[in-house]
C-alpha positions as CSV (number, residue, x, y, z in Angstrom):
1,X,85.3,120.1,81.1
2,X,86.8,117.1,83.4
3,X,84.3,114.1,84.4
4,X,84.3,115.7,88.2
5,X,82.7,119.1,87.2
6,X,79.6,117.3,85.6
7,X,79.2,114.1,88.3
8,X,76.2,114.9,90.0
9,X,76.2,114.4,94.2
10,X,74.2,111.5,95.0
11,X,73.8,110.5,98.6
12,X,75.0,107.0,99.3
13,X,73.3,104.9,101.8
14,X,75.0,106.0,105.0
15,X,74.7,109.8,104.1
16,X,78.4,110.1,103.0
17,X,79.8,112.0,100.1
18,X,82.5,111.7,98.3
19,X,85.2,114.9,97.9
20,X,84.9,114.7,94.3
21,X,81.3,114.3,93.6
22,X,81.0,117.7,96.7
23,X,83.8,119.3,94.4
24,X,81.8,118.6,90.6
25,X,79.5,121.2,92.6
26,X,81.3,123.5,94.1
27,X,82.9,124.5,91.0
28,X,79.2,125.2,89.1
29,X,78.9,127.1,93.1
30,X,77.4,130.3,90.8
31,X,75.6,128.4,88.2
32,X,71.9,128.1,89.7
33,X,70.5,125.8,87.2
34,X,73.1,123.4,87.5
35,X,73.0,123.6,91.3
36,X,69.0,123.4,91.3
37,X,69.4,120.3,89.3
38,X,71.6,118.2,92.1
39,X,69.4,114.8,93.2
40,X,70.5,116.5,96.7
41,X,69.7,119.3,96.5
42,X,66.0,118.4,97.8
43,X,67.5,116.5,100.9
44,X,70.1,119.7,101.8
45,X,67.8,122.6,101.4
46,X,63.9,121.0,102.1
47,X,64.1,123.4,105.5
48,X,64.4,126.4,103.2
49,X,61.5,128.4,101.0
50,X,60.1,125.4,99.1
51,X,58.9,128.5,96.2
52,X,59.8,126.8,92.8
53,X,63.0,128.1,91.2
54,X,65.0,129.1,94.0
55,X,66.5,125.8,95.0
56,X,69.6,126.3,93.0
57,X,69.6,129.7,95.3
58,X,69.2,128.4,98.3
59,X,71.9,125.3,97.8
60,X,74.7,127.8,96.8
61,X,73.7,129.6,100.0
62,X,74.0,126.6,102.1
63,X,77.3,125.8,100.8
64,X,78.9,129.1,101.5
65,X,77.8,129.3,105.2
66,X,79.1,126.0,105.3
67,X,82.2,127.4,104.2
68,X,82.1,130.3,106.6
69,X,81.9,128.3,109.1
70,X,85.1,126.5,108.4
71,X,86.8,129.8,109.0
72,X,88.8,129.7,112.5
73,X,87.9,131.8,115.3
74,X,91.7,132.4,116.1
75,X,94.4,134.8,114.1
76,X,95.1,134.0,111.0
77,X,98.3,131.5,110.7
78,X,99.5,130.3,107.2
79,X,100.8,126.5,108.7
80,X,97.5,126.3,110.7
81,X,95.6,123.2,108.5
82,X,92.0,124.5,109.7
83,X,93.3,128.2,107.9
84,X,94.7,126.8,104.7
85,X,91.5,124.7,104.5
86,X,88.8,127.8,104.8
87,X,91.3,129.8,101.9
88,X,91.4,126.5,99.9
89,X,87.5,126.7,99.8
90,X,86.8,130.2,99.8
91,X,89.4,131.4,97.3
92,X,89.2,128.5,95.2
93,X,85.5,128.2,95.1
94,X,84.0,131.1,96.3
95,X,86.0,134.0,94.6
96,X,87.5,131.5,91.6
97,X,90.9,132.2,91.7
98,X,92.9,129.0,90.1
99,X,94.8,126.7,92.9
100,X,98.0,127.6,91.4
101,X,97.8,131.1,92.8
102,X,96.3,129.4,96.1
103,X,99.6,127.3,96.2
104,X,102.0,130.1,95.8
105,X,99.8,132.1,98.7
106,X,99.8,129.4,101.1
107,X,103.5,128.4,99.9
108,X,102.8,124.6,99.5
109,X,104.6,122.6,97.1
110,X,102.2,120.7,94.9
111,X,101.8,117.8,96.2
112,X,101.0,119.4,99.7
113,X,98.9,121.2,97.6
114,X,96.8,118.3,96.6
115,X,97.0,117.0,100.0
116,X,95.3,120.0,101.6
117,X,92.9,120.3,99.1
118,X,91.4,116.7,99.5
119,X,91.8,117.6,103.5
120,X,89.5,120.6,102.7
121,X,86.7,119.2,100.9
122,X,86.4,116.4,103.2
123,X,86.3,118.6,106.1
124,X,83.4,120.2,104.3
125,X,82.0,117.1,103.5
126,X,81.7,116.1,107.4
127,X,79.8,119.6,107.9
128,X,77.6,118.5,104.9
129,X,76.8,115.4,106.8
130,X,75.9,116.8,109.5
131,X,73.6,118.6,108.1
132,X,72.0,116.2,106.5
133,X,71.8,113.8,109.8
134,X,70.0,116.7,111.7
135,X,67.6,117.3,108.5
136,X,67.1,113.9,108.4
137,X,65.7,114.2,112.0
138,X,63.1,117.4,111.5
139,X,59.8,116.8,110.7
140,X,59.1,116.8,107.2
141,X,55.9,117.9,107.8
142,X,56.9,121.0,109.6
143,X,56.0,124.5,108.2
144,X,58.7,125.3,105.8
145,X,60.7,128.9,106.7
146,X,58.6,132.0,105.4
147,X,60.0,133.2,102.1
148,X,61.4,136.7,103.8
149,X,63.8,134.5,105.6
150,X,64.9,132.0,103.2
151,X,66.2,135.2,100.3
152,X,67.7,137.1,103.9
153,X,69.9,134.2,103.7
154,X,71.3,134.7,100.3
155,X,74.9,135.5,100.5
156,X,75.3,138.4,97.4
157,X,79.0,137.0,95.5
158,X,79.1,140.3,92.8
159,X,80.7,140.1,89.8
160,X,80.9,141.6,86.1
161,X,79.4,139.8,83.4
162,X,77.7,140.7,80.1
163,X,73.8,141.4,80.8
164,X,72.9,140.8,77.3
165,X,74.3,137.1,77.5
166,X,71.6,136.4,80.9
167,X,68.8,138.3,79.3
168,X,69.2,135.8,76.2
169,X,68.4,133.0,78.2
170,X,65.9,133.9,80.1
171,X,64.3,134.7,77.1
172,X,65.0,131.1,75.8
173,X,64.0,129.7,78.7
174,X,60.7,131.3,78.8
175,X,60.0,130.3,75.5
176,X,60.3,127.0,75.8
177,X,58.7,126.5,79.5
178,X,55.6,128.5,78.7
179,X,55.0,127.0,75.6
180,X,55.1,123.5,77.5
181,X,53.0,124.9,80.6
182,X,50.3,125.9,78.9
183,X,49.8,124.1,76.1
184,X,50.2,127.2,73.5
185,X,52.3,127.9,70.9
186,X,55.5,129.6,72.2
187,X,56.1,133.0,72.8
188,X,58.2,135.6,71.9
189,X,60.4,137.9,74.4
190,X,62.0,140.9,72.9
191,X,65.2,141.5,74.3
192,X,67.0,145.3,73.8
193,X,70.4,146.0,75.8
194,X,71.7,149.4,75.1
195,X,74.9,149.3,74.6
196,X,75.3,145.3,73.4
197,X,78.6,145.0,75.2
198,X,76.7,146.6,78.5
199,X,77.9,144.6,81.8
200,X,76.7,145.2,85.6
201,X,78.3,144.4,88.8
202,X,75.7,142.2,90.5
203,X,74.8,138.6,92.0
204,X,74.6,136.6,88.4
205,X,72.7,134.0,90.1
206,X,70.0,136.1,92.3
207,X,70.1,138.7,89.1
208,X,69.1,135.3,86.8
209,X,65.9,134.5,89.4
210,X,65.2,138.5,89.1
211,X,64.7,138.2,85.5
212,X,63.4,134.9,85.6
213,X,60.2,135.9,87.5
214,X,59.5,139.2,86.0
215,X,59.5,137.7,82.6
216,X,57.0,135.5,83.7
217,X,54.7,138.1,85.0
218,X,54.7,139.5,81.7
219,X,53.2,136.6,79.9
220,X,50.2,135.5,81.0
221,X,47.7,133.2,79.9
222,X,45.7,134.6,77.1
223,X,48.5,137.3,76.4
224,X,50.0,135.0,73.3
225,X,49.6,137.4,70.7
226,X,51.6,140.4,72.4
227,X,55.3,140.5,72.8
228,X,56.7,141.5,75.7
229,X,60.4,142.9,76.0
230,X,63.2,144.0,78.2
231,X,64.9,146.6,77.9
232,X,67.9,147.7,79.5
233,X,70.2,151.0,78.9
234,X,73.4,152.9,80.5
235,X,72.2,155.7,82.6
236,X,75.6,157.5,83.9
237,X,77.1,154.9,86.5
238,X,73.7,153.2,86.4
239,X,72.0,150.4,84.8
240,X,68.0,150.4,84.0
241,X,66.3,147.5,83.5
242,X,62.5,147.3,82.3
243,X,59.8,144.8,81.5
244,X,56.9,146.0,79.5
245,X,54.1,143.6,78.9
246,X,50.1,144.1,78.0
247,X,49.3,142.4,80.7
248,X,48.4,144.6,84.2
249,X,51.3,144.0,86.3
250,X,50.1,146.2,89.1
251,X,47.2,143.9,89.9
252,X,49.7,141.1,91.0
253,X,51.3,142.8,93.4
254,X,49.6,140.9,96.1
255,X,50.9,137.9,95.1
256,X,53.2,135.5,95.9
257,X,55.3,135.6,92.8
258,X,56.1,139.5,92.9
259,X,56.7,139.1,96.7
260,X,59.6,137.1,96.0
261,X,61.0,139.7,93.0
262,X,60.4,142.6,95.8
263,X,62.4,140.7,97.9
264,X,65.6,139.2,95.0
265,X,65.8,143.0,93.9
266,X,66.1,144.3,97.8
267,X,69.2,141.8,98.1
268,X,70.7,143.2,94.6
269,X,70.1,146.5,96.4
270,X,67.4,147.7,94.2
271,X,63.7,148.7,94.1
272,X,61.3,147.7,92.2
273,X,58.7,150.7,90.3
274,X,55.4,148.7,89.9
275,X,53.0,150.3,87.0
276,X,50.0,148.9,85.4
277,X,51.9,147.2,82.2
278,X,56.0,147.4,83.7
279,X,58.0,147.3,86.3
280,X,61.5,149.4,86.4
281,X,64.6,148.9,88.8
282,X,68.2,150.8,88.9
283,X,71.2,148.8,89.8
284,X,73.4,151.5,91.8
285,X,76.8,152.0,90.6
286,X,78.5,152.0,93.9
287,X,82.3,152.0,94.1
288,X,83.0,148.8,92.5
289,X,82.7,149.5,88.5
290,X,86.3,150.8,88.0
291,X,88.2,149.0,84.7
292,X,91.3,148.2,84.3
293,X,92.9,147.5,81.3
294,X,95.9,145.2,80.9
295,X,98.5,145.3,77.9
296,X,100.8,142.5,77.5
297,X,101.9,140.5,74.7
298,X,102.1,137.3,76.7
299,X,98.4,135.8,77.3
300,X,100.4,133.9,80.4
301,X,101.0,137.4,82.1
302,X,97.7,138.6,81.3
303,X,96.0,135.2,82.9
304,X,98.3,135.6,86.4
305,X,97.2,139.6,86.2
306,X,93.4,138.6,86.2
307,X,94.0,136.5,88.4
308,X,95.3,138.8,90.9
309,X,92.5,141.5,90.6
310,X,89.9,138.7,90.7
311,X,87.3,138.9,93.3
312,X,88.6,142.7,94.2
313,X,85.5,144.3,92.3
314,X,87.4,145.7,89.5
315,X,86.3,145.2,86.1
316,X,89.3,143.4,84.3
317,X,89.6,144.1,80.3
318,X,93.1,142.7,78.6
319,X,94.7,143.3,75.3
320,X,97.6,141.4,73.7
321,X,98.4,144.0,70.9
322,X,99.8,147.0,71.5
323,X,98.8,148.6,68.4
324,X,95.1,148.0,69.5
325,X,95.4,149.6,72.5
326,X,94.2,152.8,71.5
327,X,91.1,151.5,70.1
328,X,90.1,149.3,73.1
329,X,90.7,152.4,75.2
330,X,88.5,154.4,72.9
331,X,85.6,151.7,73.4
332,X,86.1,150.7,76.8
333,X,87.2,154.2,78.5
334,X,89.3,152.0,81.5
335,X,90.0,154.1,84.5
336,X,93.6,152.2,85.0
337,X,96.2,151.2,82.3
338,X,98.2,147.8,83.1
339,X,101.3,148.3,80.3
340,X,104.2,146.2,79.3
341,X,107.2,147.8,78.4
342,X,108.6,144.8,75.7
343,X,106.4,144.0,73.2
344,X,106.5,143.6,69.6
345,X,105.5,146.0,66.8
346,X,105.2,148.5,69.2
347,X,106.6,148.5,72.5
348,X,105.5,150.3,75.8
349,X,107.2,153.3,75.5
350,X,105.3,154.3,71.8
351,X,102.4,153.4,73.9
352,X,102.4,155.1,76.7
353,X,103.8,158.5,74.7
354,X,101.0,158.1,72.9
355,X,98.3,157.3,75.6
356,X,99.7,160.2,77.1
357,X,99.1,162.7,74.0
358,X,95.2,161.9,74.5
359,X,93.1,164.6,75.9
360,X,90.9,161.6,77.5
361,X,93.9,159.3,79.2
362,X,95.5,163.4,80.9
363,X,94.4,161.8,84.0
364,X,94.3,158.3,84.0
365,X,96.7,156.5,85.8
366,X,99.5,154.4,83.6
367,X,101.5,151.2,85.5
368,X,104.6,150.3,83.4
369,X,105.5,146.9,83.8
370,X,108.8,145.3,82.7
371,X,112.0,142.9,83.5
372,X,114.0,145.9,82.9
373,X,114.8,148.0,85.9
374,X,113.4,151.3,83.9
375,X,112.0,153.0,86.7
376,X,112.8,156.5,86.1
377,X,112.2,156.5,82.1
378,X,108.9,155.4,83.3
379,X,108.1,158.1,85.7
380,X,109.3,160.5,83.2
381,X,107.8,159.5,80.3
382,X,104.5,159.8,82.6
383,X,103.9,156.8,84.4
384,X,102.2,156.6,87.9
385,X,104.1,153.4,88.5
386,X,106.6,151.4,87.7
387,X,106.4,147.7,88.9
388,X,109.7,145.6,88.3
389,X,108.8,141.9,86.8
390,X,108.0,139.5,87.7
391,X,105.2,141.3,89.5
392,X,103.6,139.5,92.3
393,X,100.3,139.8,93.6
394,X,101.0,142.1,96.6
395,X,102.6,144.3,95.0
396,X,100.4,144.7,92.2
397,X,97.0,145.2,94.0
398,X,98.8,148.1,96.7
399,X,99.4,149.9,93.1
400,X,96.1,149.4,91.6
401,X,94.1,150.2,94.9
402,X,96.2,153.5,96.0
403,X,96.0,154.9,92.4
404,X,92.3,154.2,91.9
405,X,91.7,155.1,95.6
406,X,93.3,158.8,94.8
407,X,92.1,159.2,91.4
């Protein structure tokens, strides 16, 4: 990790911020408790719900409508400097991709590169500022916004990630903070994620509140001696989730606390079934939990592919080895194969003869990839593509959307 992702922003005495110290937290832009633990983070976001544990929420939201409204009112133009600043931000910060692929999209040189990058974070910088100045001028006295309207302004950023690894720490973290709270010896949180390897397609950050706050409905004061759990399991293209605890859960429904959880599960989309001693919700599966899996032998290929595909709500699984390739499609079932054709041990061709042999992979769409201009062994062999390498970013996603769009 460089020195700029962990320098915190501090404001300096005329209200100015530096580039760098409003970059070190745009790139942690989807980690709430690093956001939540900003010094100005209080000064940026005291007009918003003032409910503990949502800060880091309401920063990141702050920061991407400040973003937004970088975006230029007039059609899009590459050499127009207030449109490569808006992709700058939005790709690079926003949907993650590396500035290398940014460069070659906005075709900038490095340098230039560089150039408009600084240019960009400043020009956020000055809308930060202004913020800031007209904050500085409100009452801090006046009513903070009702709760309803501060989650409305969440901005959902979906992704795929592991649930097991966020149900973890939430069970870590209320461990430790109700132990300190209340003075008692600290609890345990069962955790059971069925399968292990189970991943949604979600918010991370307003799915980590979510959590957060229904675990702590289910330990209460005086409740010590029972263990409460969560348990989550695959149903079809769906996702479970439920806390069971021995304390009444029902009873709090009134409150403050299960207010806000109504509300973070209506922006994941979900509802939540209140009983006496749980409460359920279902993520839906929507369109967005496709898988692709990508074969190549060279980890710099299968980096630039991820790349491509990231932010396009496909779930992106890669293997370097060809000979594990029928394994990983065994466990992982993708709905779109990525395959080189040159590889060692066993090149694409083996492969895909063999992926082809499977009962499961009859319909499953196979993209042969090589420097070779093999086209029609492809296609009879049983590709559904060929694409010619190097492959670039276009070209790939038209292939990967049209077959998965007709599959």
């Amino acid at each position: 990790m460089t020195l700029t992702a962990i320098i915190p922003i501090v404001l300096k005495r005329d209200d100015r911020i530096a580039p760098e110290q409003l970059q070190a937290v745009l790139l942690h832009l989807h980690d709430l408790g690093f956001l939540a633990s900003q010094p100005i983070v209080d000064d940026l976001v005291h007009r918003l719900s003032r409910t503990p544990g949502t800060s880091g929420l309401d920063l990141r939201s702050l920061l991407l409508a400040l973003i937004e409204q970088l975006k230029p009112n007039k059609a899009f133009d590459i050499i127009a400097p207030e449109w490569r600043h808006y992709i700058i931000l939005n790709d690079r910060y926003v949907l993650q991709r590396p500035l290398w692929e940014i460069q070659h999209k906005l075709a900038l040189g490095e340098r230039q590169m560089r150039r408009e990058h600084q240019r960009a974070l400043a020009a956020l910088s000055m809308l930060v500022q202004a913020h800031l100045r007209k904050t500085k001028q409100m009452n801090v006295e006046s009513d903070p916004v009702p709760l309803a309207e501060a989650v409305q302004r969440l901005t959902p950023a979906p992704s795929f990630f592991p649930l097991l690894d966020l149900a973890e720490d939430i069970a870590l973290i209320l461990t430790h903070t109700h132990a300190a709270r209340h003075n008692t010896p600290s609890v345990r949180f069962d955790v059971h994620v069925d399968p292990p390897a189970l991943k949604i397609f979600t918010d991370r950050g307003i799915m980590h509140q979510l959590l957060l706050k229904l675990a702590q409905l289910c330990v209460q004061p005086g409740s010590e001696s029972a263990t409460p759990a969560m348990y989550a399991m695959r149903e079809n293209m769906q996702v479970r989730i439920r806390f069971e605890s021995s304390c009444e859960m029902q009873s709090k429904a009134n409150q403050e606390q299960p207010q806000l959880c109504h509300m973070l599960a209506k922006a994941l989309g979900a509802d939540l079934d209140w009983q006496p001693y749980s409460v359920s919700f279902i993520l839906p599966a929507g369109p967005h939990t496709r898988t692709v899996l990508i074969v190549d032998d060279e980890p710099s290929a299968l980096e630039l592919f991820r790349s491509y595909l990231s932010g396009l709500n496909y779930e992106v699984i890669t293997e370097s080895k060809a000979e594990n390739v029928l394994p990983s499609i065994t466990a992982t079932r993708p709905d779109l194969v990525m395959l080189d054709i040159m590889m060692p041990a066993m090149d694409g061709w083996e492969v895909l003869q063999r992926l082809r042999h499977m009962p499961s992979m009859r319909d499953v769409p196979i993209v042969a990839c090589s420097v070779l201009n093999d086209a029609e062994l492809a296609y009879a062999l049983g590709a559904a593509r060929f694409l010619r390498k190097p492959v670039l970013r276009h070209h790939l996603i038209h292939a990967v959307n049209e077959l998965l769009t007709t599959a």
